[in-house]
C-alpha positions in Angstrom: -43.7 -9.5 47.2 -47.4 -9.8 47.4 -48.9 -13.3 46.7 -50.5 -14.0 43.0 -53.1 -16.7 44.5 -56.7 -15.7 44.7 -57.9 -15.1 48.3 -60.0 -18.0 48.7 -59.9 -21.7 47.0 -61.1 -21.8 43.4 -64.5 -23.4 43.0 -63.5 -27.0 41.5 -61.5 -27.3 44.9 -64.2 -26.3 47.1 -66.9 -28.9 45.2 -64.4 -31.7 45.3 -62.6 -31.9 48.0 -65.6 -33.1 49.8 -65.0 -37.1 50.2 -68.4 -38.1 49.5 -68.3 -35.5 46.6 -65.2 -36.6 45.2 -66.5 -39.9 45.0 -69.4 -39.1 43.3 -67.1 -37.5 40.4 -64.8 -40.7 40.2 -67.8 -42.7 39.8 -69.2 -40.7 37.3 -66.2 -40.4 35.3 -66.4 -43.6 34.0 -69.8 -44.2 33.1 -73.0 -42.6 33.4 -75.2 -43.6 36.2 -78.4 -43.1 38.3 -78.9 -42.6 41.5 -80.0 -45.7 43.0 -76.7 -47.1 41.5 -74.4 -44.2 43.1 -76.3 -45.3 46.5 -75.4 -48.5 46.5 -71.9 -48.0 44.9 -71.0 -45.3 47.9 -73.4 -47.3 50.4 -74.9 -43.8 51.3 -78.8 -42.9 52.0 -80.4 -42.0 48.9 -80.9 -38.3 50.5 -77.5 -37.6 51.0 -76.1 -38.5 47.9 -79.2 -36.6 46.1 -77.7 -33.8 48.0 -74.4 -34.0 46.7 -75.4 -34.0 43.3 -77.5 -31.1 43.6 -74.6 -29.4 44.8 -72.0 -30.9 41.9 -74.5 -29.5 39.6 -74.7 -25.7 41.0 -71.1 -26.1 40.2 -71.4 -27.0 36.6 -69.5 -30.3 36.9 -72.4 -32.7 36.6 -75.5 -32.8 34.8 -78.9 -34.4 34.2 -81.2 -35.4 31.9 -84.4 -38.1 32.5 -84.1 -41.5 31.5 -85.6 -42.5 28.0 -86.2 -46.1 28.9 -88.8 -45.5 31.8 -89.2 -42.0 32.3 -89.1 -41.7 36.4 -85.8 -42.2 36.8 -82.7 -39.9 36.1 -79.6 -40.1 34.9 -76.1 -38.0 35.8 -73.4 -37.3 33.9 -70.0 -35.5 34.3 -68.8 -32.5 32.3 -65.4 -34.0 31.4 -64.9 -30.5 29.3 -65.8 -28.4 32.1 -63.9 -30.4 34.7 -60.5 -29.8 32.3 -60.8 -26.3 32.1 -61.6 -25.7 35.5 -58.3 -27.7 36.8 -56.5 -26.1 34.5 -57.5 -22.4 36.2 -56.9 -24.1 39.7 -53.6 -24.5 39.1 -53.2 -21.0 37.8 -55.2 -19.5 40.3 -52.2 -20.5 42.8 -49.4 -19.9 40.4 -48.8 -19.0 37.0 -46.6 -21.7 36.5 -48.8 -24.4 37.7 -51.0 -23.9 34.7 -51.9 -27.6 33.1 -50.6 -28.1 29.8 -52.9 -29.4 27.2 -52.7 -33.2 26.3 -50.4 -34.0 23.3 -52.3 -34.2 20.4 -51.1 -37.4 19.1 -49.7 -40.5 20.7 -48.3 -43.9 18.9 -50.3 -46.7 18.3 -51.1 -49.3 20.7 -49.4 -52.5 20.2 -53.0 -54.3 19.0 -55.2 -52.3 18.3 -58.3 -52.1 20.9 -61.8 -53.4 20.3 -64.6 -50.9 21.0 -68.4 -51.7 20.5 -71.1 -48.7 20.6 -74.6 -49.6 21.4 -78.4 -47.6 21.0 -81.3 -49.1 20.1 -81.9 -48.4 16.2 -77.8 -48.2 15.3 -79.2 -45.4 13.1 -77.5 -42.4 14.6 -75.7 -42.2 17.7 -73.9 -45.2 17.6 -73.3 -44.9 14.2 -71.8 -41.7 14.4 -69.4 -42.8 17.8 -68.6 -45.7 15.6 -67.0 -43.2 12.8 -65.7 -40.5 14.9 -64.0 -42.9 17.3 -62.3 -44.8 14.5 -61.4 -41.8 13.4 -60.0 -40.5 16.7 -58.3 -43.3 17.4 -55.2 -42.5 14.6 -55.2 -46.7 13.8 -55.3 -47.6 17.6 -58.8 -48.5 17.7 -61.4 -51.0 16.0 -64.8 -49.1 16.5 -68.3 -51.2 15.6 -71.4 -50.3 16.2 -75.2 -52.2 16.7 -78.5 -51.6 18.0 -81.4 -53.9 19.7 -83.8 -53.1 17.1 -82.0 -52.1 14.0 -83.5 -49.6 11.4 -82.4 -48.1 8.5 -79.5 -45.3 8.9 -80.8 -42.0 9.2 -80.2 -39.0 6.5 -79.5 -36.6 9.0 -76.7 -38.9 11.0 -75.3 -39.2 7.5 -75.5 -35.2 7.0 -73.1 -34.6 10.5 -70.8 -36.9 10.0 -70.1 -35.4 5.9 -69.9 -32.3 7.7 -67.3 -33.4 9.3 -65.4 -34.9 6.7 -66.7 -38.4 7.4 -69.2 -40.4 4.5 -71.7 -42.9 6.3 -73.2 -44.0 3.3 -73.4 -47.3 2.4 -73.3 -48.3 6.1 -75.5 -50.6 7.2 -77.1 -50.7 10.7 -76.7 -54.4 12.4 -78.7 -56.1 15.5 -76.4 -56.4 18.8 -76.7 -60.5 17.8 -74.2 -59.7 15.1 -71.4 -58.4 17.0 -71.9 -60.7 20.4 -69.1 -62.7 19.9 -66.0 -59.8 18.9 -64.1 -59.9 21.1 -64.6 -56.5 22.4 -62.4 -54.6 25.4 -64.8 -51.9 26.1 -68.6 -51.6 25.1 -70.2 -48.0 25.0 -74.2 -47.8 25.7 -75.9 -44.9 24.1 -79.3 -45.1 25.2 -80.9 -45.9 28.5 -83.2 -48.7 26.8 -80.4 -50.5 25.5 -78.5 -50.3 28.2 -81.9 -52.4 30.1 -81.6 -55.2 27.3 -77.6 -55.6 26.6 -76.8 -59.0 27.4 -73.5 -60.1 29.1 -70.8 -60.4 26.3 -68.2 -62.7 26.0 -65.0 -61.9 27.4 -66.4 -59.6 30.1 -65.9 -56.5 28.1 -65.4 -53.2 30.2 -68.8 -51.4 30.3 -70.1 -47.9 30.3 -73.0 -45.7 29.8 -73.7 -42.7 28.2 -77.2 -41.4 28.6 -77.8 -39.8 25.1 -81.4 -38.7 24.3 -82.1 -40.4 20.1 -82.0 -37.2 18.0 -84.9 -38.2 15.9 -87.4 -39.2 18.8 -89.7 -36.3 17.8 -90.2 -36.9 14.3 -90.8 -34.4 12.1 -88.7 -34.1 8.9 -85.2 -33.9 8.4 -84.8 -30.1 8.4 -86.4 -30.2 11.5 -84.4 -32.7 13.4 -81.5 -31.6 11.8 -80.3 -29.6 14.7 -80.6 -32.5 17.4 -78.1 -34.7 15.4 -76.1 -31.4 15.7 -76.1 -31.5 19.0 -75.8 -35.3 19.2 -72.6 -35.2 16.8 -70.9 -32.7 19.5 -71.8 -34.5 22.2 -69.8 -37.5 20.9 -67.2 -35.2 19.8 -66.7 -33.7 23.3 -66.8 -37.3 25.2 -64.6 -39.6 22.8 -61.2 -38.1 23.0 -61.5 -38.6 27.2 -62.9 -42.5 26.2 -59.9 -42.8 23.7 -57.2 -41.0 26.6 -58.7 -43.7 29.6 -58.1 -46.6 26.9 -54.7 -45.7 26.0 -54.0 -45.2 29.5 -56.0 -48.4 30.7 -53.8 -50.6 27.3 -50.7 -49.3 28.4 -50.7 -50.0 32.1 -52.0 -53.4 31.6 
């Protein structure tokens, strides 16, 4: 009987399995990051690691986007959504049966519930909206909060998302980073690259990570206009909060 596996090794394989490569994805997977930080996490010239990401990218598995808070620098993320479905056709590409099966769609409850503190600069939009979808996610499991550096009033159009989604912001009110410094939190969630320059040391030496977000109302105009960038914002969250909620639960129970 002739073999069901492709002829040559799927492409996830063949951008991974490189060490240096591979590294780069486990760093990435947890947070955000630039590249002088990935050269001095890997100890790697800053060429060779450039190269690597340039090469992760052709794949599809990382991405890019220039950093709000100066402007030179740039910051890379990993497709956690694209990295799930393309392990899930590895497996299949070597045997039916070897297909991953999706994650359940529920768990139980942690014993306590976990602490969780999303960060931007205005607390008008993005964190606002992690805030509510990841309380939401999180089925009881999680305490979400939210706060900014330099708090301003909450935006229509974050409000407008999140009631699309079955979620009512209103009444929310945004609150400076000073007002949550002290809660206790396990894991804090940077949204923007500014505040992510400014955010202090907390107490209890919560876990930290980044996600470079662009604001969705940093080019003005009115809100039918920037409507479709809190769309896209709103997704974003939707795509990376499930995978922050899985590493938690894993992270609570092994602990």
């Amino acid at each position: 009987m002739a073999s069901t596996a492709t002829a040559s090794p799927p492409g996830f394989l063949r951008a991974a399995a490189h060490p240096l490569r591979w590294r780069l994805l486990a760093e990435l997977a947890s947070s955000d990051r630039h590249v002088r930080e990935l050269t001095e996490l890997l100890g790697r010239p800053q060429s060779l690691v450039s190269y690597h990401l340039g090469r992760l990218r052709a794949d599809g598995l990382v991405s890019a986007r220039r950093s709000s808070f100066d402007g030179r620098g740039t910051y890379y993320s990993l497709d956690l959504s694209q990295c799930e479905a393309l392990l899930a056709s590895t497996g299949a590409a070597l045997h039916p049966g070897l297909r991953l099966a999706p994650a359940a769609a529920t768990r139980p409850p942690a014993r306590a519930r976990t602490r969780v503190l999303f960060l931007c600069t205005g607390n008008s939009a993005r964190s606002q909206m992690a805030e509510a979808l990841a309380a939401e996610a999180g089925e009881g499991a999680i305490e979400a909060a939210s706060a900014g550096s330099h708090p301003k009033p909450l935006h229509p159009n974050a409000v407008r998302v999140m009631r699309k989604r079955g979620i009512d912001l209103r009444g929310r009110r945004s609150k400076h980073l000073d007002e949550v410094a002290d809660g206790g939190f396990r894991y804090v969630v940077t949204l923007c690259d500014r505040v992510r320059e400014v955010c202090p040391e907390l107490p209890g030496a919560p876990v930290r990570m980044h996600w470079s977000m662009a604001d969705p109302s940093r080019d003005g105009g009115d809100d039918e206009a920037t409507y479709p960038a809190f769309e896209r914002t709103a997704a974003e969250l939707e795509r990376r909060i499930p995978y922050l909620l899985e590493r938690i639960r894993h992270e609570e129970d092994n602990r």
